[in-house]
MARLO-942149 format. One record per atom (N, C-alpha, C): x, y, z; residue in one letter. Coordinates in steps of 0.2 Angstrom, whole numbers, plus 5000, padded with zeros to 4 digits. Layout:
<rs>
XYZA ...
</rs>
This chain:
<rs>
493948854960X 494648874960X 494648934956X 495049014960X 495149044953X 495449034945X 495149084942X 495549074935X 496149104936X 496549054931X 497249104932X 497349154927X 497749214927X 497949244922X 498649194916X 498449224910X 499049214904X 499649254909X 500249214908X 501049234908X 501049314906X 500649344903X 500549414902X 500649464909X 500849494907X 501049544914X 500349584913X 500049604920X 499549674921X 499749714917X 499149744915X 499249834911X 499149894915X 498849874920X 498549924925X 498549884932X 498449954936X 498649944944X 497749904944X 497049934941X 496649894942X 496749824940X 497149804936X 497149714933X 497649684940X 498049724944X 498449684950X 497849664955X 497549724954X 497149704961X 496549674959X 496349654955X 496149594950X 496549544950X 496949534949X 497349494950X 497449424958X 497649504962X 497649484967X 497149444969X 496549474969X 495749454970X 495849394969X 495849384963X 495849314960X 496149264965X 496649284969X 496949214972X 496649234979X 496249254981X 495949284989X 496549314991X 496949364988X 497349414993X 497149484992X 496849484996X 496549564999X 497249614999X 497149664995X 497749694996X 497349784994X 497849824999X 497749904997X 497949934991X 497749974989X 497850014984X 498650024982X 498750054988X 499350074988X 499950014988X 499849934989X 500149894988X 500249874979X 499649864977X 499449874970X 499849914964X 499849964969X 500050024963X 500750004963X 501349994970X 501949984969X 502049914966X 501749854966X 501649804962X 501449804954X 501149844954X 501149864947X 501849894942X 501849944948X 502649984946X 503249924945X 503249884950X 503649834949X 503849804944X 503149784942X 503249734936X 503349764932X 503149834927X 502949874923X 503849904922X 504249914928X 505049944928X 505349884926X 505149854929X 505449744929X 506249764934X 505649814940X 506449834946X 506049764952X 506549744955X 506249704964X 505849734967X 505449734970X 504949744976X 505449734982X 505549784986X 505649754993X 505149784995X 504949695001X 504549715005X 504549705011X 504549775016X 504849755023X 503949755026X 504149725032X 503649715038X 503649695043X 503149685049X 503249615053X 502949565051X 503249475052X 503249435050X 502349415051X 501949375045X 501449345046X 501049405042X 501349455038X 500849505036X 500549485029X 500649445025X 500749425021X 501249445014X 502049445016X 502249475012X 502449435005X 502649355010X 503049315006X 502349285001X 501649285002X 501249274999X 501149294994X 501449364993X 501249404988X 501749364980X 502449354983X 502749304978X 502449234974X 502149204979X 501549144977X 501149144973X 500849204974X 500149234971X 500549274963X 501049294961X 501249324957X 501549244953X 501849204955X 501949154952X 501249114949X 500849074953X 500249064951X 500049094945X 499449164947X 499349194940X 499649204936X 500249204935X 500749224930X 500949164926X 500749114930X 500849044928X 501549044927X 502049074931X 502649074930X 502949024937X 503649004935X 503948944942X 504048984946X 504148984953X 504449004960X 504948984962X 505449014961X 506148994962X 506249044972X 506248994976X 506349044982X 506849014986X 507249084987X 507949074993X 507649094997X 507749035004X 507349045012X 508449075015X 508249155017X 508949185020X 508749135028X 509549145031X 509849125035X 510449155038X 510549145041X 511349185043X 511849125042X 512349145036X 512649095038X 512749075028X 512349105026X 512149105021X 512449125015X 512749085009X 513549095006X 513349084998X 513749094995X 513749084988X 513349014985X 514048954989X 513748914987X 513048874990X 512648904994X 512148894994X 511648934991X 511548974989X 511549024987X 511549044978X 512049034976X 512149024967X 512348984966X 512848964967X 513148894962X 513748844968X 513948814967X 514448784968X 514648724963X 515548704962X 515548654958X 515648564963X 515148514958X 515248434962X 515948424960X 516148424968X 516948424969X 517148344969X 516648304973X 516548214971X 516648214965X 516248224958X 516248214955X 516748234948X 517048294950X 517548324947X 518148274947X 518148254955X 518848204958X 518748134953X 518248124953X 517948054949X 518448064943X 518048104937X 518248144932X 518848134931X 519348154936X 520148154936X 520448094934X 520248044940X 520447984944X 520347944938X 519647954933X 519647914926X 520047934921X 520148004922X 520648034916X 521248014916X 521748014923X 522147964925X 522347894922X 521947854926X 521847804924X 521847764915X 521447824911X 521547804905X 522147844900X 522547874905X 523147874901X 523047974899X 522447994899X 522148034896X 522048084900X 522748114902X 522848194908X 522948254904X 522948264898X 522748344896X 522448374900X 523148424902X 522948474909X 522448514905X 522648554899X 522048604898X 521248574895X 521348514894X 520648494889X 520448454898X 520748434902X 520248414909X 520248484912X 520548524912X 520348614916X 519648604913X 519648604907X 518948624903X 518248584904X 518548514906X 517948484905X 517748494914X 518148474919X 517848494922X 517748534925X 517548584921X 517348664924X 516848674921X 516648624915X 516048624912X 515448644913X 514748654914X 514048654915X 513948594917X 514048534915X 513948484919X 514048454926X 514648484929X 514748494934X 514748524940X 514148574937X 514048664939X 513448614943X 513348644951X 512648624952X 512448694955X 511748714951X 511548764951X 510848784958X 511248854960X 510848854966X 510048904965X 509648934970X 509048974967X 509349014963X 509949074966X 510049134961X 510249124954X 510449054953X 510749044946X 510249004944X 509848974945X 509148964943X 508749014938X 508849064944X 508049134942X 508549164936X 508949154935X 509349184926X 509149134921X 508949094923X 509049054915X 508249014916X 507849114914X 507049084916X 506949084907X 506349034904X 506449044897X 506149114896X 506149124888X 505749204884X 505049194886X 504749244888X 504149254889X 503849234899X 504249184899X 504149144907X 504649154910X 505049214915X 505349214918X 505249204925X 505549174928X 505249144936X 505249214938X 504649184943X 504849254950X 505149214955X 505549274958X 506149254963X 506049264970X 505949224975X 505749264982X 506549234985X 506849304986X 507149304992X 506849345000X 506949275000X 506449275008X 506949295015X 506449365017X 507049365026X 507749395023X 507749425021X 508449435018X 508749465024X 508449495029X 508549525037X 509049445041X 509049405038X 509249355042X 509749325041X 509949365032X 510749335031X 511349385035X 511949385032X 512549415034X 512649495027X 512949535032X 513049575025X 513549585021X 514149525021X 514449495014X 514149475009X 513349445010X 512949405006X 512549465002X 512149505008X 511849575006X 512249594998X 513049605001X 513249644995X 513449634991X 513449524989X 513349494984X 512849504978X 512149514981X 511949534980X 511749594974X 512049644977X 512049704970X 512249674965X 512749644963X 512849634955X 512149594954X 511849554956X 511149504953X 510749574951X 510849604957X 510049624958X 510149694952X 510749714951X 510949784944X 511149744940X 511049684935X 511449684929X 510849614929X 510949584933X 510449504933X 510849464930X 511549474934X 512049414931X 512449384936X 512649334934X 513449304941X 513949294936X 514449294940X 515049284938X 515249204939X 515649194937X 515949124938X 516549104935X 517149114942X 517749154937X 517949084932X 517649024933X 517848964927X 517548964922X 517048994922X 516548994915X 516449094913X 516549104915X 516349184914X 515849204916X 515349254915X 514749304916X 514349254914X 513449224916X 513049214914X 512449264915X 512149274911X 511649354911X 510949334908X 510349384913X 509549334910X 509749354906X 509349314900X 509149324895X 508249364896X 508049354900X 507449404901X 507349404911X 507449474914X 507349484922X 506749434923X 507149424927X 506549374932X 506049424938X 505549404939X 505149444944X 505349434951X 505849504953X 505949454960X 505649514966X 505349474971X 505249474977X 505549484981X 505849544987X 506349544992X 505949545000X 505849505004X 505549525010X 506149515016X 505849555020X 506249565028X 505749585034X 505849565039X 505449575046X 505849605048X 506449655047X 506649705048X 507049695056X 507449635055X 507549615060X 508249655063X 508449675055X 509149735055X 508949765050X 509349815051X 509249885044X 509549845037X 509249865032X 509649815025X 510149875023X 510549865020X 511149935017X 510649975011X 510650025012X 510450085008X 510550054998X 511250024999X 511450024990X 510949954988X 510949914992X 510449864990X 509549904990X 509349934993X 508649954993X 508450004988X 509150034985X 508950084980X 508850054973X 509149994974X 508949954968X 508349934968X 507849924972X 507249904971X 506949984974X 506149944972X 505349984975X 505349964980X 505050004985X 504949974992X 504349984994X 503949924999X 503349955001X 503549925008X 503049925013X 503049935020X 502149885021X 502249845023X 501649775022X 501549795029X 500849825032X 500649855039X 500349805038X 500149785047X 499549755048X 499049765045X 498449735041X 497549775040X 497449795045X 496849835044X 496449895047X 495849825049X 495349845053X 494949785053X 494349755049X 494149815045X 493949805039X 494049755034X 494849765033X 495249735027X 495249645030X 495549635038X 495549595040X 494849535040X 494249565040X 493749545040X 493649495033X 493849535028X 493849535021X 494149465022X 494749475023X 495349405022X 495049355026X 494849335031X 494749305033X 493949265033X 493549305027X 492849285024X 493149235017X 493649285015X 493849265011X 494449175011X 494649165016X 495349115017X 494849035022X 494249085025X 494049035029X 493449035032X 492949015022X 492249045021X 491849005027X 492148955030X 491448915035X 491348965041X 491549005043X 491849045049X 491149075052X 490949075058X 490349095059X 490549165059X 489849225055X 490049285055X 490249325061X 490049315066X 489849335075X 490549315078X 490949265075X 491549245079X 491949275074X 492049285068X 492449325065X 492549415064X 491849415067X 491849485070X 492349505076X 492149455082X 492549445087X 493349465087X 493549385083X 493949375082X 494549425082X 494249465074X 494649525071X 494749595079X 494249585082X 494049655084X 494749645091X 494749555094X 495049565099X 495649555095X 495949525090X 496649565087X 496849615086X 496549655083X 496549725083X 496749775091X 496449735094X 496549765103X 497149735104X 497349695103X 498049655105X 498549665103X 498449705095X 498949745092X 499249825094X 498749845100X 498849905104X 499049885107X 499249825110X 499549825117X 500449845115X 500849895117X 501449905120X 502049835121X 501649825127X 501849765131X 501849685129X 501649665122X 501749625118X 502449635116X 502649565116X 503449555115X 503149545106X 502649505104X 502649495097X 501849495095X 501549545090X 501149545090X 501049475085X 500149475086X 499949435081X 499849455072X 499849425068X 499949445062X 499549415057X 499249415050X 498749395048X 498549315046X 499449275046X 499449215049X 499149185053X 499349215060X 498849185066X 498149215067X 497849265063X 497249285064X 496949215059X 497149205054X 496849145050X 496949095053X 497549085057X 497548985060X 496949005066X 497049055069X 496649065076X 495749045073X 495649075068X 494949075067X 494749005065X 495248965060X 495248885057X 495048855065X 495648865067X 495648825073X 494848825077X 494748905079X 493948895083X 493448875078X 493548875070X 492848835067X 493048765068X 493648735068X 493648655069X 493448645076X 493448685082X 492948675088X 492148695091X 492148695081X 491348725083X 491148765086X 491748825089X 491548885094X 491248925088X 490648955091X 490349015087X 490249075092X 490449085095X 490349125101X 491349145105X 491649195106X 492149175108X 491849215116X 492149155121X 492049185128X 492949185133X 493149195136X 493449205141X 493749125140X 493649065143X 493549005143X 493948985135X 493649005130X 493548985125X 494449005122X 494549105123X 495149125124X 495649065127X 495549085136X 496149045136X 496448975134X 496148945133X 496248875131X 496648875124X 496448925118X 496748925113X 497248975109X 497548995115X 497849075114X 498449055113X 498748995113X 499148965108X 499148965104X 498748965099X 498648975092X 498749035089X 498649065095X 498749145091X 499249175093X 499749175100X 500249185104X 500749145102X 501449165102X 501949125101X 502449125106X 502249185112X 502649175120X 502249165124X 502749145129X 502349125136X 502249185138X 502749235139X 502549305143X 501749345139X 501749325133X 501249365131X 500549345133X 500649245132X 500249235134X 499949225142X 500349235147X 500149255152X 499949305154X 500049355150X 499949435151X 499049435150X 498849395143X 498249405140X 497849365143X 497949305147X 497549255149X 497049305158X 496549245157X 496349305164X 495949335162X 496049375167X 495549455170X 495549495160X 496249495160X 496449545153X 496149495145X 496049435145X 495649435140X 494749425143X 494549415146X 493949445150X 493749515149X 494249545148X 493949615148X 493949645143X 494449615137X 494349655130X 493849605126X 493649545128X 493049525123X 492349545128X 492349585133X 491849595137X 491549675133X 492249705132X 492149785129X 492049755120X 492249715118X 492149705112X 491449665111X 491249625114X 490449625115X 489949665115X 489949745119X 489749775120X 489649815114X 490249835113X 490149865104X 489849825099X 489949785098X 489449715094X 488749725094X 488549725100X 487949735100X 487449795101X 487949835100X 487649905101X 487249925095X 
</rs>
């Protein structure tokens, strides 16, 4: 198992990618340096990409070493305050009353106050990631944020510029130390400008096959080296294709390779392809397109360079 680092933040862009290293996440220079920037401003990271690039990973791996908790909001459309920050137990508020009643003991303003209390507050991730202790503040993944609404989007700003929520029954609660947060999107819609100048932005591209190679020595040591070679080389052709409705991304480069060391393939042929290109495809037009003549003929040219 890697060592973890101390809750200390990196001092240098070399300690991230050290860092990183430590958790087997291969990452470029240039991701490094804006990660470092991050933490070193203590502004969010947004990270836009296509899905499976490793974006949300990078949240996981910054918790871990930091030895800090993971507080993550998974967006959706549909996605609102009270899922979102806070809402109050209205059950339980009604409770509250119906005893207060009961025992004679209806002080409107001492039951305004008691049930509007912290007690009755049930707190969602965003109201969570504020009240991270000194020294240990969570990192925050907002995840997909491409996939809420943009009411929600523009809720946002006040957390993401002050690090506070409002709650018009209790008032302002504010970190007491920035949480580390995380912003990803598969860029499914544009995010609004005033949200993104709030954070560092990076752009999570697919690896080059190099780096790919690396990850997946690294993610999935059993892996024959000759099928790994393969592997990578016919992704990288597949990611040229146009005519993919979805490419594949560094998720399915890893389950695809899992998958052909649990079948003992050390060799990938034709045969081999089609039968598992579910694994690595996630439509039928894609995979109809690739099955065939057309996977026959990119690991026959990628064979030939292999061996050259």
């Amino acid at each position: 198992m890697p060592e973890k680092m101390s809750n200390t933040l990196p001092q240098s862009i070399d300690d991230v990618q050290s860092m990183l290293r430590d958790a087997n996440y291969v990452a470029d220079r240039s991701l490094a340096t804006i990660l470092f920037l991050s933490l070193k401003m203590g502004r969010p990271l947004f990270l836009e990409g296509e899905a499976g690039v490793g974006k949300t990973e990078i949240a996981k791996v910054l918790a871990d070493q930091l030895d800090r908790p993971l507080i993550r909001l998974q967006c959706y459309e549909g996605l609102d305050v009270s899922s979102a920050v806070y809402e109050w137990n209205y059950a339980r508020q009604m409770i509250e009353i119906r005893l207060a009643e009961a025992a004679n003991d209806a002080n409107k303003d001492d039951l305004v106050s008691e049930i509007f209390s912290e007690k009755f507050l049930i707190k969602r991730p965003l109201l969570n990631a504020l009240e991270g202790s000194a020294g240990k503040a969570p990192v925050l993944l907002i995840d997909e944020l491409d996939r809420t609404d943009e009411p929600f989007e523009a809720y946002l700003l006040e957390i993401l510029s002050d690090f506070q929520v409002t709650i018009p029954e209790m008032g302002t609660i504010k970190a007491d130390e920035t949480p580390i947060v995380i912003i990803t999107s598969n860029r499914t819609r544009e995010i609004h400008d005033a949200l993104k100048r709030r954070c560092l932005y990076h752009w999570v591209d697919y690896p080059n096959a190099e780096r790919e190679k690396e990850i997946i020595a690294l993610k999935v040591p059993g892996a024959d080296v000759r099928l790994s070679e393969q592997i990578v080389e016919f992704i990288q052709a597949l990611r040229k294709d146009p005519n993919l409705f979805k490419l594949p991304g560094i998720a399915e480069s890893l389950d695809w390779t899992s998958a052909l060391t649990e079948l003992n393939v050390i060799s990938l042929d034709p045969d081999v392809i089609n039968d598992t290109l579910g694994v690595l495809l996630k439509y039928q037009d894609d995979i109809t397109k690739i099955q065939g003549s057309e996977a026959a003929e990119i690991i026959h040219q990628i064979n030939q360079e292999i061996d050259q």
